[in-house]
C-alpha positions as CSV (number, residue, x, y, z in Angstrom):
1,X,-127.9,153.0,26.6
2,X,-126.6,152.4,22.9
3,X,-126.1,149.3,21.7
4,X,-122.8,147.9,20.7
5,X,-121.1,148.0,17.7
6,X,-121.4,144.9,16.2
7,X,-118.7,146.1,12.9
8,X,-115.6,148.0,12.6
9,X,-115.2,149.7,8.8
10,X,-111.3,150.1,8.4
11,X,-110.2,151.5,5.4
12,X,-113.8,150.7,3.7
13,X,-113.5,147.3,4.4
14,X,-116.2,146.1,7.5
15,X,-114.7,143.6,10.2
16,X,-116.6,142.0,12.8
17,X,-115.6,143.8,16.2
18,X,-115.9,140.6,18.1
19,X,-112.4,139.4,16.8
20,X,-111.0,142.8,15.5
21,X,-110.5,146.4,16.6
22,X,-109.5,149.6,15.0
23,X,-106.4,149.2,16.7
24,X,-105.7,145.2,15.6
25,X,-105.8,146.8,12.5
26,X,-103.5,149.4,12.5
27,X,-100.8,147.3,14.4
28,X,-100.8,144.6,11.5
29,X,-100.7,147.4,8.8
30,X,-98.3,149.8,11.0
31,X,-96.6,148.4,13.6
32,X,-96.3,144.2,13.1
33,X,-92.5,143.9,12.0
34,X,-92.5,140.9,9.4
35,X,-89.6,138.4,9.7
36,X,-87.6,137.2,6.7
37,X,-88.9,133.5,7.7
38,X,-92.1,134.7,8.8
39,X,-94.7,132.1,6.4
40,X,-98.3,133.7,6.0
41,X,-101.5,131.6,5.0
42,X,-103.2,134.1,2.9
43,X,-107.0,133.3,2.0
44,X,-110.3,134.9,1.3
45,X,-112.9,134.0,3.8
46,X,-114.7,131.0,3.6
47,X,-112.1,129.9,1.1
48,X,-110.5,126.6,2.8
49,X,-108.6,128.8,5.5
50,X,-109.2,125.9,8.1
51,X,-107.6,123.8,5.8
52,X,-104.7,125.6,5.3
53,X,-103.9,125.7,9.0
54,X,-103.6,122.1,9.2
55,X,-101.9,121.6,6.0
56,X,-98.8,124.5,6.6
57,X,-98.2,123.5,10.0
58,X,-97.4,120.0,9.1
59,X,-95.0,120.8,5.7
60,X,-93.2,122.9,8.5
61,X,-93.0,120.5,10.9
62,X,-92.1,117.6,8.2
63,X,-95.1,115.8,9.0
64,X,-94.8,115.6,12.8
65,X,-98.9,115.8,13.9
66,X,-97.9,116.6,17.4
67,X,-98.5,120.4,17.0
68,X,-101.6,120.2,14.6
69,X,-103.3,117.3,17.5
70,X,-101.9,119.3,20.7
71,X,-101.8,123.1,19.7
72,X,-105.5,124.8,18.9
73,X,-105.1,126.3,15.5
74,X,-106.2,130.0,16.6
75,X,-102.9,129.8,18.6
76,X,-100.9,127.6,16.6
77,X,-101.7,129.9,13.5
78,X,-102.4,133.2,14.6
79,X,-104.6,135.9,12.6
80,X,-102.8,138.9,11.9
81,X,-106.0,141.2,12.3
82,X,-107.3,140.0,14.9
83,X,-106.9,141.9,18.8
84,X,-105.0,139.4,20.5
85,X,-102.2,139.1,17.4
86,X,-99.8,141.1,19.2
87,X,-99.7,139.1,22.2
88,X,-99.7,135.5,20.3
89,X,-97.2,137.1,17.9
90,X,-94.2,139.4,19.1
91,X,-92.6,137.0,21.1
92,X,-93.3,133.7,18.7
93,X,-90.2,131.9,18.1
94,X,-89.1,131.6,14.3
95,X,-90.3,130.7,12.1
96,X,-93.9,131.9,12.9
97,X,-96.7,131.0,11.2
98,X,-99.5,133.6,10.6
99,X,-103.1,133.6,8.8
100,X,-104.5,136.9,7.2
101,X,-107.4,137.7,5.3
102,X,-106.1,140.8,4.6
103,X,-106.0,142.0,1.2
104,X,-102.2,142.7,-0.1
105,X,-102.7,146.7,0.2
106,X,-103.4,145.9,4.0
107,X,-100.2,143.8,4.6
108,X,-97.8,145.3,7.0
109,X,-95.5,147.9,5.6
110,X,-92.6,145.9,7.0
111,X,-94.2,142.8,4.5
112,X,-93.0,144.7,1.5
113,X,-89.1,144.7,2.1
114,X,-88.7,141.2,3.9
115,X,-88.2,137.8,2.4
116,X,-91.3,135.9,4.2
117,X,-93.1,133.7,2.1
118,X,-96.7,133.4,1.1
119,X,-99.0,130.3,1.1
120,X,-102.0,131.8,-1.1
121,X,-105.1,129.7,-1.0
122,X,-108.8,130.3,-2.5
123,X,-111.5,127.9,-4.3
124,X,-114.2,128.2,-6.1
């Protein structure tokens, strides 16, 4: 019996196939179609992403904590790589809000022509 694989490498970047798959990846580069009031939290890992999904949530929601206290942030934020992305996102009301670590050559194609906006986040 072989043993799992514990990473997937995606254009030569590795992901940890407990929370992505080869085809996560491909629908957020490919086929994820990016609204014009789409907002994405962008981060690098380990960078205050957490942070940034409590944060957003309540600028959007002009301070209302109901969502952020009610609503787990996995599912309140969605990641964009991550296997169960097309099922929290395609049928998300507007306007949705999205976390990616993806770098900007990785951002859906659909990204490029559309008037979302970007909340870009890293420390040091």
């Amino acid at each position: 019996m072989s043993e799992p694989q514990l990473n997937v490498v995606h254009e030569g970047i590795m992901w940890p196939s407990l929370v992505h798959s080869e085809e996560s990846l491909i629908y957020a580069r490919e086929e994820f179609q990016t609204r014009d009031d789409d907002v994405f939290i962008v981060t690098y890992p380990k960078s205050g992403t957490t942070w940034m999904q409590e944060i957003v949530p309540l600028v959007c929601s002009n301070g209302d904590l109901t969502p952020v206290q009610t609503i787990p942030n996995w599912q309140r934020v969605p990641w964009l790589e991550q296997k169960n992305a097309k099922s929290l996102l395609e049928n998300r009301p507007s306007p949705r809000l999205i976390t990616t670590h993806l770098p900007y050559r990785l951002m859906p194609k659909s990204f490029n022509t559309s008037k979302a906006k970007v909340k870009y986040y890293f420390s040091f």
